[in-house]
N, C-alpha and C positions, 0 to 999 in steps of 0.2 A: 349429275345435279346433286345427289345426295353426300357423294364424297366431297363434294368443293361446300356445299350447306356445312357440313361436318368439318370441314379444316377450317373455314370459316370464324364458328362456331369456338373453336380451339383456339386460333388467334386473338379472337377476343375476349376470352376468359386468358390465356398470355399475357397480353397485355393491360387489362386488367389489374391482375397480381402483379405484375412490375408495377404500376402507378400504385398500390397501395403498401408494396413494400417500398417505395422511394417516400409516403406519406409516412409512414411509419420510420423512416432512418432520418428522417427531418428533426423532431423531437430527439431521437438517441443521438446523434451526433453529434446536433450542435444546442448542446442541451444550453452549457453555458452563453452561448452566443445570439440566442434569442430571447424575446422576452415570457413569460408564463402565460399572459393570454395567449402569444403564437406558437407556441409549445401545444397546449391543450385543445386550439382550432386542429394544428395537424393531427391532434392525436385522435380527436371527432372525426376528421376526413379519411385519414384511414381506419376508425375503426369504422363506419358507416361503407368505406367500399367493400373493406372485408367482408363485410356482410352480404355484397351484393354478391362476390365473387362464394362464398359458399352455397348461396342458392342455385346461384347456378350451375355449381358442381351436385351439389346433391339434391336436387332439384329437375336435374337436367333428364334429357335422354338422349343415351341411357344415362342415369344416376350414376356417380362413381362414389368409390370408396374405400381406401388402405389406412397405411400408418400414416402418411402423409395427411389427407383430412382428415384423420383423427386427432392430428398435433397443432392443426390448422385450429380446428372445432375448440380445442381446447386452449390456446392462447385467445383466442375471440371471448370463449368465457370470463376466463381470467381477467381481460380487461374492459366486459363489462362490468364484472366484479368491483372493479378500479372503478370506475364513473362512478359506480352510485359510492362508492366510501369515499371520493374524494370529496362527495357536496356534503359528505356528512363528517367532516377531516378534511379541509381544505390545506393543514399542510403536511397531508401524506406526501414521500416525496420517496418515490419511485418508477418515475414520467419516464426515464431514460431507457430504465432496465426493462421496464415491458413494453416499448415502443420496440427497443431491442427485440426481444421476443417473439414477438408481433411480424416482424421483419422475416426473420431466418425462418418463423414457422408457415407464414408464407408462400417464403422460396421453396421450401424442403415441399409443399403441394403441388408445387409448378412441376420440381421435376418431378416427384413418387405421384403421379394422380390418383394411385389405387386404378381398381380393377370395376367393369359394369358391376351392379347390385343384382343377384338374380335371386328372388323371393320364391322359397319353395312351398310356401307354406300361406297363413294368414297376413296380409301385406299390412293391417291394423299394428296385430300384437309387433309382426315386427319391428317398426316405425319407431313403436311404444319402448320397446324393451332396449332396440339402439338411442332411442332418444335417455332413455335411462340412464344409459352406460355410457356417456358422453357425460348427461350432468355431472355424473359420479366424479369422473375425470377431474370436470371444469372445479367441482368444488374441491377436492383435493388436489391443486395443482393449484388454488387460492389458497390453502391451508401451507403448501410450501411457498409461496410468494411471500406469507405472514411470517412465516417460520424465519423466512432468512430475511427478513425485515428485525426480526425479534432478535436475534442473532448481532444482526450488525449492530443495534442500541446498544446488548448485552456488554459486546467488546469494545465501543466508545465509552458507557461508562466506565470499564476499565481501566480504558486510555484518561479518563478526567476530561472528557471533549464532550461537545457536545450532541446531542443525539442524531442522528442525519436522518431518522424513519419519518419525522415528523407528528410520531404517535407516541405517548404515554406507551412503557413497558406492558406492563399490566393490560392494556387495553388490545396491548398487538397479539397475547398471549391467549388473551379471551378468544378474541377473532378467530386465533388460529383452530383453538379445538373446538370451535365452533361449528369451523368447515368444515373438521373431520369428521363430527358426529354427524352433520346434514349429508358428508358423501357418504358416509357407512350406513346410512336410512337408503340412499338411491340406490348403495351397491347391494345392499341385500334384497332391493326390491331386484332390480338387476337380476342377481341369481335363483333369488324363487321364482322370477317369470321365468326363466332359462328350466328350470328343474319341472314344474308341473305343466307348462304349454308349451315344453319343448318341441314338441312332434308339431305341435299347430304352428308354432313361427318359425322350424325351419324345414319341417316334412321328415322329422325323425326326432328320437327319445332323447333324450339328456348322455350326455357321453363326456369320459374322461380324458380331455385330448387336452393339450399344452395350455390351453387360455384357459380351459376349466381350471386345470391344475393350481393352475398361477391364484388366476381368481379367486378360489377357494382360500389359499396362502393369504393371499394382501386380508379378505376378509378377515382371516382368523389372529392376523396383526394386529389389524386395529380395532377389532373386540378387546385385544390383551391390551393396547393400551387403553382404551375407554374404561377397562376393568382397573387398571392399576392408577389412573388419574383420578376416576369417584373411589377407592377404596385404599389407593398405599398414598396418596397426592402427590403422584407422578408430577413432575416440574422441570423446565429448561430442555437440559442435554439428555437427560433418561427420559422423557418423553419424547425429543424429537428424533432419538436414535428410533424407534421404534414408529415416527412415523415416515420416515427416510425408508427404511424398509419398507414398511408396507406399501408405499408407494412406489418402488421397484418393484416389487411384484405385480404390482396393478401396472406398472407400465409395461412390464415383459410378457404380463395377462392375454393384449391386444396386441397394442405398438408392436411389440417384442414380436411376438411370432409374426403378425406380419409382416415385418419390417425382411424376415428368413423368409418366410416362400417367396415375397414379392422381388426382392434384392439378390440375396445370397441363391437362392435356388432357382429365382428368375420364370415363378411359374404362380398363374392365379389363384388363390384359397377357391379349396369344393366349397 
């Protein structure tokens, strides 16, 4: 009874993510081919199932958890991010490419589910401090969504064409270090709670292992560049080379090692 509850369970979280990644390739595909109100319904109906479909992953029991819902987590950010700047920028226009997004991050859940969550510690702080390390994500991975928004205007005005972001330069540029500064607020909240209630939210001290390492890396990037943006006015390609980095590192932080025990080593994180 419990294994057929449990495959169950699994088929309908399956199918699930295929009806929200087919919601979501609706807008991407046939971007040109429909109209902008039905564009933007599909992009609500799948973001809205998305939503269902991670609660029920991490929500679930057991709860799961890998690289997969953390890439999952973090395009769901991202294009909440997208809803509210589009009612405030109605012609922000980047519908396709995070519908895209959206789609493949998805998928890449369906197959990586991640592994149970086993909480060894305070189940509070934990909650709190993965709930951290996500926003951090979701807003820096809004900070690149900007970036290469900012990016594509740069090289239309180049070309003498017209701008395809839908946003004023200047305003995409804003945006963008905007989200760095709000994810360098989460990630350092991130790493002090990791550093002083280590023991309490994982049943042991702070320790130097691969994601610390990283972590500590991506921090210390984007300090340099927040330092060199208020003090040399860091601008364009010397600031987004430095936030392209620190965002590798923040990716290989988590994602990254996961992605190695789960995949390549084929064995669950202690």
């Amino acid at each position: 009874m419990i294994l057929a509850s449990a495959s169950a369970a699994g088929g309908a979280v399956l199918g699930l993510g295929l009806a929200t990644a087919g919601a979501y390739a609706v807008p991407a595909v046939f971007a040109r081919r429909i109209s902008n109100d039905a564009g933007r319904a599909a992009l609500v109906v799948a973001w809205l199932l998305h939503a269902v479909v991670l609660g029920w992953t991490l929500l679930g029991d057991p709860a799961r958890f890998g690289f997969g819902p953390a890439l999952s987590v973090t395009a769901w950010l991202v294009l909440t991010v997208y809803a509210v700047e589009s009612r405030m920028f109605p012609m922000l226009r980047a519908r396709w490419a995070l519908s895209g997004l959206g789609a493949v991050a998805v998928l890449l859940a369906l197959v990586f589910p991640g592994s149970p969550l086993h909480v060894e510690g305070s189940a509070t702080l934990f909650a709190l401090h993965l709930a951290l390390g996500i926003a951090s994500y979701g807003l820096f991975a809004a900070a690149l969504v900007h970036a290469w928004l900012m990016t594509r205007a740069e090289r239309q005005m180049r070309l003498a064409a017209d701008a395809q972001s839908g946003m004023p330069l200047l305003t995409l540029e804003r945006l963008t270090f905007r989200f760095v500064t709000a994810g360098f607020v989460l990630l350092t909240a991130t790493l002090a709670a990791g550093i002083f209630f280590g023991e309490r939210i994982y049943g042991q001290a702070w320790r130097w292992d691969h994601k610390t390492v990283f972590s500590v890396l991506s921090w210390i990037t984007f300090l340099v560049l927040i330092l060199g943006r208020a003090r040399f006015g860091w601008r364009s390609r010397s600031a987004l080379r430095w936030l392209y980095a620190g965002s590798a590192l923040l990716l290989l932080a988590y994602v990254g090692s996961r992605f190695v025990l789960e995949v390549v080593l084929g064995r669950a994180p202690s």
